[in-house]
Wavefront OBJ file of the C-alpha trace (Angstrom):
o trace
v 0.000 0.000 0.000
v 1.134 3.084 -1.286
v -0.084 6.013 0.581
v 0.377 9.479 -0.991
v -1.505 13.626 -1.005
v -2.803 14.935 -4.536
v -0.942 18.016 -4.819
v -3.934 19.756 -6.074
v -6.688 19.100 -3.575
v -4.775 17.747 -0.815
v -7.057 14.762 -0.168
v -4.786 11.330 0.645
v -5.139 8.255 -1.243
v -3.623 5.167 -2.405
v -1.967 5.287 -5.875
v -2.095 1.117 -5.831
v -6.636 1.590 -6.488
v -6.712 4.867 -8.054
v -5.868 6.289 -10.764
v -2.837 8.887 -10.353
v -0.351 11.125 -12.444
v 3.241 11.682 -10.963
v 4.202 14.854 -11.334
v 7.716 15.178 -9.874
v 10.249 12.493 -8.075
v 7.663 12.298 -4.985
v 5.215 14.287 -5.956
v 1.384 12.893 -7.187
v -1.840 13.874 -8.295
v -5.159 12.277 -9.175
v -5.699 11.857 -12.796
v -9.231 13.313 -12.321
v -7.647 16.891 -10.485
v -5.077 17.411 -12.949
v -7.112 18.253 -15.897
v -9.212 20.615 -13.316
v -6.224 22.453 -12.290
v -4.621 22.705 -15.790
v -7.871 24.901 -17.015
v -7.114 26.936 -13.430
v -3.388 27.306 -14.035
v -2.959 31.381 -15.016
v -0.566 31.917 -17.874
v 2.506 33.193 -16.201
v 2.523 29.742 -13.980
v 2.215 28.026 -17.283
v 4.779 30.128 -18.669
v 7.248 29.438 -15.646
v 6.494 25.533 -15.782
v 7.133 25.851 -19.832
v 10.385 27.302 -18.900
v 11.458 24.984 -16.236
v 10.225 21.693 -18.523
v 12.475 23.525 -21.005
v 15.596 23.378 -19.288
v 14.986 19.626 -17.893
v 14.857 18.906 -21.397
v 17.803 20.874 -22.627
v 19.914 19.790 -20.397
v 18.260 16.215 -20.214
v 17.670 15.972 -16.165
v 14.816 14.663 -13.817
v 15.091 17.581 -12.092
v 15.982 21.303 -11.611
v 18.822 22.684 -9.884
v 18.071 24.795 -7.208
v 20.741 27.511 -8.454
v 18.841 27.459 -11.895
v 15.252 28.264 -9.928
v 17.602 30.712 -7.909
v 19.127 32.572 -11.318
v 15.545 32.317 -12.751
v 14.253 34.466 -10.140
v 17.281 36.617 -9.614
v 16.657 37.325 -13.013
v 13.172 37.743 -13.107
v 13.792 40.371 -10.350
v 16.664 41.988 -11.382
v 16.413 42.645 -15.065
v 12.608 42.311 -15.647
v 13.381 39.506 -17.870
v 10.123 36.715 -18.641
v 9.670 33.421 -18.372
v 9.057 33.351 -22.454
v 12.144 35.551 -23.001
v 13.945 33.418 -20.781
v 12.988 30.024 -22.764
v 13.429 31.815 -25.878
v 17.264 32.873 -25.052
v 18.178 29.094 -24.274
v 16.673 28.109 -27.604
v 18.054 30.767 -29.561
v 21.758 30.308 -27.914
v 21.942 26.514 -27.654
v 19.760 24.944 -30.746
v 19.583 27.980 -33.570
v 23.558 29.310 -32.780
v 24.634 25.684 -31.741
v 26.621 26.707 -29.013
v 27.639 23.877 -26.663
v 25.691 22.440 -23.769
v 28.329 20.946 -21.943
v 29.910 24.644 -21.365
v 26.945 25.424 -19.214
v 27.604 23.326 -16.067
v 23.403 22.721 -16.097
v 23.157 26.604 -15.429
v 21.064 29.447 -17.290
v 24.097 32.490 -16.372
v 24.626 32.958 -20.186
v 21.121 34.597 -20.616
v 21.895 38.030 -19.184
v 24.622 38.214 -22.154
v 22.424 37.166 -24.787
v 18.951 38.639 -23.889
v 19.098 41.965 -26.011
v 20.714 40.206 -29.008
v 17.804 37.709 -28.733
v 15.097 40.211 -28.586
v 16.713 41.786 -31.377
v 16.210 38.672 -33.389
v 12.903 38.188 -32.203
v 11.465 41.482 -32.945
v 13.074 40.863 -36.474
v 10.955 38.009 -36.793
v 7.692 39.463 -35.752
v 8.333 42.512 -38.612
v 9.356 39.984 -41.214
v 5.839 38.392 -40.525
v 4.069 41.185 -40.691
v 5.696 42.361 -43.784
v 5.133 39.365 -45.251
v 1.140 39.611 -44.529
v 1.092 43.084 -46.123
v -0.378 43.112 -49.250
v 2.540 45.136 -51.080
v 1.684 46.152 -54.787
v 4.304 46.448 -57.493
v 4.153 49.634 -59.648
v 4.481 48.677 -63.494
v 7.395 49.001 -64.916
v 7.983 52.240 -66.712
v 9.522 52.542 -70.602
v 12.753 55.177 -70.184
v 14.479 55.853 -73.542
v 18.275 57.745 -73.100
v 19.846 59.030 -76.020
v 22.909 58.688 -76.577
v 24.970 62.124 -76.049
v 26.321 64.039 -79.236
v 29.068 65.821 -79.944
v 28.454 70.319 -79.795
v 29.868 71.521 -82.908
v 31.662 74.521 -81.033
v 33.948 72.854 -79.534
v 34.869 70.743 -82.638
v 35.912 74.127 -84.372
v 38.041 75.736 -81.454
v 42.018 76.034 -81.971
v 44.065 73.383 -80.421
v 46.806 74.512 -77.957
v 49.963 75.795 -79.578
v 53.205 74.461 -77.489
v 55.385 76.815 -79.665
v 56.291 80.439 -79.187
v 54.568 82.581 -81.467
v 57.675 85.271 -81.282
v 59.997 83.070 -83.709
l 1 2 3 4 5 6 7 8 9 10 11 12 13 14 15 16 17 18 19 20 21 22 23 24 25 26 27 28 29 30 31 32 33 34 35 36 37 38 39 40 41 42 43 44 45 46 47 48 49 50 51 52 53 54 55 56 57 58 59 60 61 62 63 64 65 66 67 68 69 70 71 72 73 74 75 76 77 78 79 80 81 82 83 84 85 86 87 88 89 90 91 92 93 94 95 96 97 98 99 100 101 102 103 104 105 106 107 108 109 110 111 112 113 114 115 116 117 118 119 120 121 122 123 124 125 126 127 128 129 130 131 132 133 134 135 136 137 138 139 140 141 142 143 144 145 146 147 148 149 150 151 152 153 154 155 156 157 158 159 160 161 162 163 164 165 166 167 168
């Protein structure tokens, strides 16, 4: 008998008869309150969990570290950063520049360095899209004719330069 508390509404039960959903290392729910509390969930919760399933993925543990939920908040705090932006600066660094995981020591320091460059590229994006939705005519192409340039009969007639005295 395995005796457990859903996270979510606190009740105890045993995850041996009923159905359950594990949602960390020792941590359970019932499969019945999950879907309840996903529709309750306010965006930046599901923006922080996005973040924080992110960087178990990226850097392909069970688990957070502590210092990361530390830095996350430091620089939440600090710098005004989001959870999005955040996410966004790990992708952009490690899978669209390619930069090396292993250099990271399963830590998110790098993002305070790369944050303006990646809003930068973001922002790019977002005007390339709406560029691209604009409905941009083409004016018709217009017939120029240049003639070519003639010579002025004046200055065919002047004198050329004389390199000799005149006096001799």
């Amino acid at each position: 008998m395995h005796m457990v508390t859903c996270i979510y509404c606190g009740d105890r039960f045993n995850r041996d008869k009923e159905a359950f959903i594990q949602i960390s290392a020792r941590r359970f729910a019932h499969a019945k309150c999950v879907p309840e509390h996903q529709k309750n969930i306010s965006k930046q919760e599901q923006d922080y969990n996005d973040l924080i399933n992110y960087i178990k993925k990226l850097y392909n543990v069970p688990a957070v570290l502590p210092t990361v939920i530390k830095q996350i908040k430091d620089f939440r705090q600090e710098y005004g950063y989001t959870y999005v932006g955040m996410r966004k600066s790990l992708h952009w660094f490690y899978e669209l520049k390619n930069n090396p995981i292993s250099k990271s020591n399963n830590t998110i320091g790098i993002i305070p360095y790369i944050y303006e460059d990646v809003k930068d590229y973001y922002y790019h994006l977002y005007l390339g899209e709406l560029a691209a939705e604009e409905d941009v005519s083409i004016p018709p192409p217009k017939s120029v004719t240049i003639h070519s340039p003639t010579c002025v009969p004046e200055l065919q007639r002047r004198e050329l330069f004389n390199l000799e005295d005149d006096d001799e």
